[in-house]
N, C-alpha and C positions, 0 to 999 in steps of 0.2 A: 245886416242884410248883405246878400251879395248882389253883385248887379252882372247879369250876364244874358246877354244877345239882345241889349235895352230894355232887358225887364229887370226887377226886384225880387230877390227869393229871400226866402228865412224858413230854418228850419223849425218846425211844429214838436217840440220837444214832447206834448205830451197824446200827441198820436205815437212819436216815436217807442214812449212808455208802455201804450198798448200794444202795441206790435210786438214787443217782446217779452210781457209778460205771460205767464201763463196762468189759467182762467184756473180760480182756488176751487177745490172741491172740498174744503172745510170751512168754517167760519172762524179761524184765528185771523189775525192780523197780520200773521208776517207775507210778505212778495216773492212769491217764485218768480225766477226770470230763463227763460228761454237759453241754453247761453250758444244756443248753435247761431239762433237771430240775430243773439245779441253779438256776437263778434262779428256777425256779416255785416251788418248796420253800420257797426263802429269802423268796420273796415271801410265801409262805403265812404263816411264823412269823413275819414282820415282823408281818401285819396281827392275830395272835394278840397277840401280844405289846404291840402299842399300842390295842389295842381299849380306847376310852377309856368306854365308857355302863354302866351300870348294869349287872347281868344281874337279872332279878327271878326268886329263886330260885321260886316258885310257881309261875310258867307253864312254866319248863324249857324245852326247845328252840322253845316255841313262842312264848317272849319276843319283842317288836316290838322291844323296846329292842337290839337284837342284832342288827347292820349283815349285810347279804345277802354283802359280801367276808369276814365274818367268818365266816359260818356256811357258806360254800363251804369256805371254808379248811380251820376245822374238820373237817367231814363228809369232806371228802377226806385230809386227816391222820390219821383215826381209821380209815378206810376201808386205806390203805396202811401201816396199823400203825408208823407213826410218834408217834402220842400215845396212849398205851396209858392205864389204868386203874390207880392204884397200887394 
């Protein structure tokens, strides 16, 4: 989980799954995968995940210390119900 501006996040791995598959128009088994989605997505949680500065719990989302790719990121992960609220 991550904890940030006193809540709880974790990421919904298998919303994440549907967001970047794409919907089979046969009946085999095998997973097509988006891969424009999918490198956006991966790009998203990468920059989640190394976001190195501070967060200053007091200001909350209107912390400076909180890089502009990171607060996209975010906003668009919590937006498509990927990083939900524990």
């Amino acid at each position: 989980m991550l904890k940030l501006l006193n809540e709880h996040y974790y990421l919904d791995i298998d919303r994440l799954e549907e967001c970047v598959n794409i919907e089979k128009l046969t009946t085999t088994a095998e997973t097509q995968v988006n891969l424009v989605r999918y490198e956006m997505y991966k790009t998203m949680v990468e920059i989640l995940m190394t976001e190195s500065e501070e967060v200053d719990e007091t200001l909350g989302t209107k912390s400076t210390s909180l890089s502009i790719p990171f607060k996209l990121a975010f906003n668009t992960l919590i937006n498509k119900k990927i990083i939900n609220k524990y």
